[in-house]
C-alpha positions in Angstrom: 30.9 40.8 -6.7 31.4 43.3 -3.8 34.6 43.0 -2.4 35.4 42.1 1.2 35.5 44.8 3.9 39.3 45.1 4.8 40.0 43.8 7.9 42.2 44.3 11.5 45.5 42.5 10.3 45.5 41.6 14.1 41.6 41.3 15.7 40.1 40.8 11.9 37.1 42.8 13.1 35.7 45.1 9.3 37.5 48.3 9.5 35.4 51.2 8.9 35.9 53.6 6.4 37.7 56.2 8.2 40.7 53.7 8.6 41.1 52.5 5.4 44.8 53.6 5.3 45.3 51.9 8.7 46.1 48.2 9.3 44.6 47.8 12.5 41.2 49.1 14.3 41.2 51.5 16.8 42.3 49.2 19.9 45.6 50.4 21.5 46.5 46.7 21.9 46.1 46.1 18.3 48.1 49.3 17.1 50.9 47.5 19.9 50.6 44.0 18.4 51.3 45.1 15.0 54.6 47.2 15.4 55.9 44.6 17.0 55.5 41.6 14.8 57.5 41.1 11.7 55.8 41.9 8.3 53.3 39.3 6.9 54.4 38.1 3.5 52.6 37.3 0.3 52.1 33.3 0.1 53.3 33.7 -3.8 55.8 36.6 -4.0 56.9 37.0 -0.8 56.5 40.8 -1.0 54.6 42.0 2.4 50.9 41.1 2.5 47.9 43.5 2.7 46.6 43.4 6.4 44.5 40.4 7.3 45.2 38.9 4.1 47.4 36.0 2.3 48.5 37.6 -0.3 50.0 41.2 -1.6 48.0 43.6 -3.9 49.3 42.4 -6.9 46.2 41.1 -8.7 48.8 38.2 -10.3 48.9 36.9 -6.6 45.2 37.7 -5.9 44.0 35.3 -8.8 47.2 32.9 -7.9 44.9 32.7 -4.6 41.5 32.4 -5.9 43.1 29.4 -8.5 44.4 27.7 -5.7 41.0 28.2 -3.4 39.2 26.6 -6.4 41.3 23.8 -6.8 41.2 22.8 -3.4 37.5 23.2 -3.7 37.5 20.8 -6.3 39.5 18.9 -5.0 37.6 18.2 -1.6 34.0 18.0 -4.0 35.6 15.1 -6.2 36.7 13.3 -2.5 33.4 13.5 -1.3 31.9 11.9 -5.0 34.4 9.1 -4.9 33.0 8.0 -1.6 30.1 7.6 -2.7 30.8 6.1 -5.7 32.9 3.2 -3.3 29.7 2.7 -1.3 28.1 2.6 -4.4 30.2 -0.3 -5.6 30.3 -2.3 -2.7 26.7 -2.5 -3.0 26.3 -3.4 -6.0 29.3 -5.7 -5.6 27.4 -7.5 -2.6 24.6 -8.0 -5.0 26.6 -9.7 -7.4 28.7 -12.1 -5.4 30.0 -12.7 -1.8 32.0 -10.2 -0.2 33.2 -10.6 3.3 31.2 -9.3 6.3 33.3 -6.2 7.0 35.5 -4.4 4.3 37.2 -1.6 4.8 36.7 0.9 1.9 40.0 2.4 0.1 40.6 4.3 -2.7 43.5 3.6 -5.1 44.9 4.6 -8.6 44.1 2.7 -12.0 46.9 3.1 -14.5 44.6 2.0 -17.8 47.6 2.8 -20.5 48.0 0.0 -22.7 51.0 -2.0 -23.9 52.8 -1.1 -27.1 56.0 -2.1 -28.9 58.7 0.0 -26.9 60.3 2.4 -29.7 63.7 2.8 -30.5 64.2 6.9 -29.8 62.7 5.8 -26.4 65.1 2.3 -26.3 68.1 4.5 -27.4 67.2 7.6 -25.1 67.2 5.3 -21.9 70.4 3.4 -23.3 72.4 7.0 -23.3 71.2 8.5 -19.8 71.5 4.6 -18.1 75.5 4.7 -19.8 75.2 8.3 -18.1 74.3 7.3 -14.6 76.9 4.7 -14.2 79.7 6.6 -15.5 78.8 9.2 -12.8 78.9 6.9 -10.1 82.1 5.3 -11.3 83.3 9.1 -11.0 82.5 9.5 -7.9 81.8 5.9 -5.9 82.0 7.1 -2.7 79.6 9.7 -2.5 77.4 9.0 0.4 73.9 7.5 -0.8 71.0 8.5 1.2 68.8 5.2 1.9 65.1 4.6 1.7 63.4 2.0 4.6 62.2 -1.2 3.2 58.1 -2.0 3.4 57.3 -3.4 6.8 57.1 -7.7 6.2 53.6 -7.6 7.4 52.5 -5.2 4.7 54.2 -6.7 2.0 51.2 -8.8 0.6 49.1 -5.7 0.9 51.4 -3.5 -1.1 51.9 -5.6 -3.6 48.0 -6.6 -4.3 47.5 -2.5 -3.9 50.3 -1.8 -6.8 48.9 -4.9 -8.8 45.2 -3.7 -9.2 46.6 -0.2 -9.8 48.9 -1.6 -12.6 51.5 0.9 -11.9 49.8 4.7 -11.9 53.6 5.8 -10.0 55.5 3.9 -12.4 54.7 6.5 -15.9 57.1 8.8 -14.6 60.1 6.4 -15.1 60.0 7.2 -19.0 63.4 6.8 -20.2 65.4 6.8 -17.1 63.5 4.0 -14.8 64.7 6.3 -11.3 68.1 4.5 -12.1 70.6 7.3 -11.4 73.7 7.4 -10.1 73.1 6.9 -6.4 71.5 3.8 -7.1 74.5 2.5 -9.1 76.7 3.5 -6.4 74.6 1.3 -3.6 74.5 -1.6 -6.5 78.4 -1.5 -6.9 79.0 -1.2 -2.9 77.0 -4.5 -2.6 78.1 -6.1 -5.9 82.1 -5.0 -6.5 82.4 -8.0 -8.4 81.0 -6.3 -11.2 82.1 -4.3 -14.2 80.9 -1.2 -15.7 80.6 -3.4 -19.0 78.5 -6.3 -17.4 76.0 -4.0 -15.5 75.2 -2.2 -18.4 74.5 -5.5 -20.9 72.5 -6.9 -17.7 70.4 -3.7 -17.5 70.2 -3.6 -21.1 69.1 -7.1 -21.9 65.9 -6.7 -20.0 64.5 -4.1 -21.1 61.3 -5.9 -22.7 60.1 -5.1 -26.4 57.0 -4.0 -25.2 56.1 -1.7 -22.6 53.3 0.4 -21.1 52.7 3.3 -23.4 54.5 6.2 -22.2 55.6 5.1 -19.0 58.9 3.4 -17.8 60.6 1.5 -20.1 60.8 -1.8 -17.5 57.1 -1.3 -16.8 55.0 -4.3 -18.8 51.8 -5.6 -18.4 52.5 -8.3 -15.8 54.4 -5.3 -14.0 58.3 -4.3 -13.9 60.8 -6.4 -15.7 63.6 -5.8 -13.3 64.1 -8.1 -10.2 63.5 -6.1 -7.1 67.5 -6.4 -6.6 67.9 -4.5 -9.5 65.5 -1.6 -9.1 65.5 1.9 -7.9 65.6 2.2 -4.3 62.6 4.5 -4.7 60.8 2.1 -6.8 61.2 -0.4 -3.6 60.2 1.8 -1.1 57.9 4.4 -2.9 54.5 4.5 -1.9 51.7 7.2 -3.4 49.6 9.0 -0.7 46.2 6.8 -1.8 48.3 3.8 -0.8 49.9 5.4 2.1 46.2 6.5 3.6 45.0 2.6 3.1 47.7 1.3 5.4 47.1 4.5 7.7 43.5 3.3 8.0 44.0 -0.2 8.6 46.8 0.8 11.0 44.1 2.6 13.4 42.0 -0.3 13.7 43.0 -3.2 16.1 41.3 -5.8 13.8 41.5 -4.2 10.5 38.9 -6.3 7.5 40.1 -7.6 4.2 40.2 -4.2 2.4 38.1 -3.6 -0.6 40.2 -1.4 -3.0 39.1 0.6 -5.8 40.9 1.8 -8.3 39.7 5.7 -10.0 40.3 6.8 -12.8 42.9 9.6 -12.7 41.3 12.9 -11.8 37.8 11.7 -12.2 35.4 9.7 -9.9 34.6 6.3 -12.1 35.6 3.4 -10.4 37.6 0.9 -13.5 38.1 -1.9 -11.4 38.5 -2.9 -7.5 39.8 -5.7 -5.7 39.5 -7.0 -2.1 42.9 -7.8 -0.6 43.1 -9.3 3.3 44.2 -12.5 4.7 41.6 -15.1 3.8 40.8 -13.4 0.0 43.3 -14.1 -3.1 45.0 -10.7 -3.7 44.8 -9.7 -7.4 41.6 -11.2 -8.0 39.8 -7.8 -9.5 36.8 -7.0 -10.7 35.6 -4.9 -13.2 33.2 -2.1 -12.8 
C-alpha cells in the first residue's frame, strides 16, 4: 500500500518532496502558526506527534492506530446490521401477531448464561472479600460516600422491563464481590446503626441462593437478583448500560414517545435472541423469542 503524502501539520495541504524535513508548506503564516503552538502529542505514548498526524513514528503506535480505526470500523458496520436486523424483526413480528401501530425500535443486551449450582471456591471467595468490605468500613465509618441519583419514578417500569428481557448482561461483572464494597456498607450502617457487624454479615450471607447465573454475580438468579433493592450496591440501583441509556434518550426526544419494541443481541454479534415491547398499555416482560 503506498503510503500517505506527509502533510502541512497546520494547512494539511501534501508537502512536496523538497520539504520533507519540514513540518509546514511554504506559507509564512503556516511557518508562524507552528512555532507558536505547543507540540502535538502521540494519542498512545504521549511522545510528540509527526506533523498532521495522531500519532508518533513509533510503528507500536502506528498499528495501535490502525487497530483502533478498525475497530471502530467494525464497530459502526455491526450498528448499521443490527438495524436492520430490528426492522427485520418487527416485520416478521407484525406477521406473526399484533403489535401496536407505532413502536419505537431499541436495541438492548441478552445475557443467555445459564443457571448452575453456585460453587463453594466461588461461595467462600465472596464470603472473605464481603467480611473484607465491612471491616473496612467499620475502620473508617465516616469516610464521605459519594452518592449515585435514583431512576426517575416515571422510568421505573421501563428500566425494569429493559433489565428483565436482558436478564442481567451488567450484572456478570459482580463475580464474587456483588459491587458491595466498603462505601456501600458505610451508607448501609449511616442509615441502619442499629445494626452489628455480626448481623449484617449472616443477613448478607443467608441469601446468597444455591444457584446462580454461571459466572456472574453470585446474587444474580434466574428470576433476577436475590437481594432487596435496600440491600444492593448503590451502583447496581442506579447503573444503567449505554444501550439502555440511548432507549430512554430516544423516547425522551419525542413528545409522545410509542410503547418501545426492545431487542435483545447477542453480545458482540447482530442475532436478535429475544425482544419484548414495553409501553403503557403492553405487559412488560412479555418476550418473544426470535
Amino acid at each position: 500500500m503506498t503510503a500517505d503524502p506527509r502533510r502541512c501539520a497546520v494547512c494539511g495541504v501534501p508537502l512536496r518532496p523538497s520539504q520533507s524535513g519540514s513540518a509546514t508548506c511554504a506559507s509564512a503564516s503556516c511557518r508562524r502558526a507552528q512555532r507558536l503552538r505547543p507540540p502535538r502529542r502521540c494519542s498512545y505514548c504521549t511522545r510528540e506527534a509527526l506533523p498532521a498526524e495522531e500519532t508518533c513514528a513509533d510503528p507500536r503506535c502506528r498499528q495501535l492506530r490502525v487497530e483502533n480505526l478498525d475497530a471502530r470500523r467494525a464497530s459502526a458496520e455491526r450498528r448499521v446490521e443490527v438495524q436492520r436486523n430490528l426492522l427485520r424483526h418487527e416485520q416478521e413480528l407484525r406477521a406473526q401477531q399484533p403489535l401496536p401501530e407505532r413502536v419505537l425500535l431499541a436495541r438492548l443486551p441478552a445475557n443467555e448464561r445459564g443457571v448452575v449450582p453456585l460453587p463453594e471456591e466461588r461461595r467462600a471467595t465472596f464470603a472473605t472479600n464481603l467480611r473484607a468490605a465491612i471491616d473496612r468500613a467499620l475502620d473508617d465509618p465516616d469516610r464521605p460516600v459519594p452518592e449515585s441519583p435514583e431512576d426517575a419514578p416515571a422510568q421505573a417500569p421501563l428500566i425494569r422491563g429493559a433489565c428483565s428481557a436482558c436478564r442481567g448482561s451488567c450484572c456478570t461483572s459482580g463475580g464474587e464481590h456483588a459491587f458491595l464494597y466498603p462505601d456501600h456498607f458505610r451508607r448501609f450502617l449511616r442509615n441502619h446503626p442499629e445494626r452489628s457487624r455480626d448481623e449484617l454479615l449472616a443477613d448478607y450471607l443467608s441469601r446468597v441462593p444455591p444457584e446462580s447465573v454461571q459466572d456472574s454475580c453470585v446474587y444474580h438468579r434466574e428470576s433476577g437478583c436475590a437481594l432487596p433493592r435496600e440491600l444492593r450496591a448503590n451502583l447496581c440501583n442506579s447503573f444503567l448500560c449505554g444501550d439502555l441509556t440511548e432507549l430512554l434518550e430516544a423516547r425522551s426526544r419525542q413528545a409522545d414517545p410509542p410503547p418501545t419494541l426492545a431487542c435483545c443481541v447477542r453480545s458482540f454479534r447482530t442475532e436478535i435472541v429475544r425482544s419484548v415491547v414495553l409501553g403503557p398499555s403492553v405487559t412488560a416482560g412479555t418476550a418473544h423469542r426470535t
